[in-house]
N, C-alpha and C positions, 0 to 999 in steps of 0.2 A: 425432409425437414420443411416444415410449414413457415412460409417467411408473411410478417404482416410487415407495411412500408409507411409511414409518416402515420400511425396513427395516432388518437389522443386517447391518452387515460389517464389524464387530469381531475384528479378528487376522484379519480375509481377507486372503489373499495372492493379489492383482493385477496383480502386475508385465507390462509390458511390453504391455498391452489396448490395444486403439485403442477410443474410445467417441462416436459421430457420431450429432448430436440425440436424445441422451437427457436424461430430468429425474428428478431424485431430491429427494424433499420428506422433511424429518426425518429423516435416514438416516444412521446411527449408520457411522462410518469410525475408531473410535479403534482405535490401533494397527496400524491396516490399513497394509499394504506396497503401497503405490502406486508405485514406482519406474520412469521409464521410462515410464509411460502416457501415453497423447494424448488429448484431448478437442479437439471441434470441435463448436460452437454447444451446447454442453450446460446444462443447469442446478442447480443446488446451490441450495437453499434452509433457509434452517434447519439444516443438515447440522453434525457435528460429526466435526472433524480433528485431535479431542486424541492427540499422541503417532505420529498418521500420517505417514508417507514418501514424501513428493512429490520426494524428489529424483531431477533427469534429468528430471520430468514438462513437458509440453508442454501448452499447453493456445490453443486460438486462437477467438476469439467464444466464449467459457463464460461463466455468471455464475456466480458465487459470492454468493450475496444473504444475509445476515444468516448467515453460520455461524461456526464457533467451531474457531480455529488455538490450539489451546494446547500449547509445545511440540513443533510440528508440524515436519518436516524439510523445508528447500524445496533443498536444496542443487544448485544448476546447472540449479533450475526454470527455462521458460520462459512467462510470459504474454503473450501480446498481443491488442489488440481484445478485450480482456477486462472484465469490471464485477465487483469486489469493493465492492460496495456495502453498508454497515452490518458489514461484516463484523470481529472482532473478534481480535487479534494477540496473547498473549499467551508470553512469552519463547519468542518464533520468533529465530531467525535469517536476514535472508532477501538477507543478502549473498553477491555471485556469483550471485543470479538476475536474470533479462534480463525489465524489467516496462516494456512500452511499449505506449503510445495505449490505457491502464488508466485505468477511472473505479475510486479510493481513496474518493469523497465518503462520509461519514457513519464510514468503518471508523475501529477502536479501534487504534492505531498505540503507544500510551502504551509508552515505553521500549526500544522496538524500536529494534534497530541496522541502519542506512541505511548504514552510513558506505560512500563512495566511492562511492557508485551514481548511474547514469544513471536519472535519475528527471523528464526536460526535457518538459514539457508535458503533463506527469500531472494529471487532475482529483486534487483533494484538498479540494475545498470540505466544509469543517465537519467535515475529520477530526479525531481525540482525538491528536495530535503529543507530548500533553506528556511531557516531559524521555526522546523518541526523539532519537537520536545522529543527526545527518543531516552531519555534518562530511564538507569535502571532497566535498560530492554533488553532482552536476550537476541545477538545478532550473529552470533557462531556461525560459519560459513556463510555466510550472507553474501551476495555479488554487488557489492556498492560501487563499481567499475564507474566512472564517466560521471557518478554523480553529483549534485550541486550540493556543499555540504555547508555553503557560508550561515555561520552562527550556528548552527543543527547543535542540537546539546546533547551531548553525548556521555556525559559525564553518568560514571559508576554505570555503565552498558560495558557487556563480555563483547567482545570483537574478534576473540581469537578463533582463529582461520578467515574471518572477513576480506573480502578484496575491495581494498582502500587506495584510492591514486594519493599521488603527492599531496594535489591541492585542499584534497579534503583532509590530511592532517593537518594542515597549516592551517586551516579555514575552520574546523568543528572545534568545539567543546569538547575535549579530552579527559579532563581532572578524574583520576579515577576508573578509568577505563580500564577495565581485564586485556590486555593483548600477547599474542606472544612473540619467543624470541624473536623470527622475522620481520614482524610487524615493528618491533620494536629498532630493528636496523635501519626501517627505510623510512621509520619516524624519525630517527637521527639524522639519515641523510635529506628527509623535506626542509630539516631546518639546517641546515646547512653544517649538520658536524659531523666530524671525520670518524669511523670506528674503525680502529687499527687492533690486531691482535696481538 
């Protein structure tokens, strides 16, 4: 695997590259044109996506570890078998992209709009969710473990099999929510009532 280390591709225009086991560490990507490109088993570390063009991008086993989506375009991105781990979401858009059997854990998600997305059995253990739109999302088996769910709207989102701590029932937007019976017992006991048979 070929590793490139701090470089710049600022305003590079990328479009349409296929990139297979490569690794880029601190690698500046703001305003880069990435449209259309593929990655297979690659790595991003540290890397910054401010303002970058991932839409139409494809990406299959890549990590993305700690880098920085700020205003970044994902529009009709693909990930899968992917790890965006720690990685950091700021006023992205990243609805109409296809994110499945995605490790989320540790990424900054804060205010991010979810809405309508297939997101069923995504890790998201100890992600930053707060007051992201998730309404209407499909989250079936989802590992929401550890997460920050304060304000997270949740409302009319399937949860059932979800793993949800206490805090985040107390703390999310509920109204509407598919859950089941389990879920539904230890919603009771977050808010403090007793279920006696």
């Amino acid at each position: 695997m070929s590793t490139e280390n701090g470089e710049d591709y600022a305003d590079a225009v990328l479009t349409g590259q296929s990139w297979e086991r490569r690794s880029f560490e601190r690698c500046d990507f703001t305003d880069a044109d990435l449209r259309d490109l593929v990655t297979k088993a690659c790595t991003f570390t540290d890397c910054d996506f401010t303002r970058a063009d991932l839409g139409d991008s494809k990406h299959s086993g890549t990590a993305f570890r700690g880098c920085t989506f700020n205003r970044t375009v994902f529009a009709s991105g693909r990930f899968e078998h992917c790890t965006l781990l720690g990685s950091t979401f700021t006023d992205c858009r990243l609805r109409g992209c296809v994110i499945r059997d995605t490790d989320l854990s540790l990424a900054g998600l804060g205010r991010v709009d979810l809405r309508k997305m297939d997101l069923s059995g995504l890790r998201l253990r100890e992600a930053n969710l707060v007051e992201a739109d998730l309404r209407e999302s499909d989250l079936r088996d989802a590992d929401l473990s550890g997460a920050r769910l304060l304000r997270t709207r949740l409302e009319d989102t399937d949860l059932r099999g979800a793993r949800l701590d206490p805090d985040g029932l107390r703390q999310a937007q509920l109204t509407g929510a598919k859950i089941d019976l389990d879920q539904a017992v230890r919603f009771a006991a977050a808010h403090g009532l007793l279920v006696e048979s």
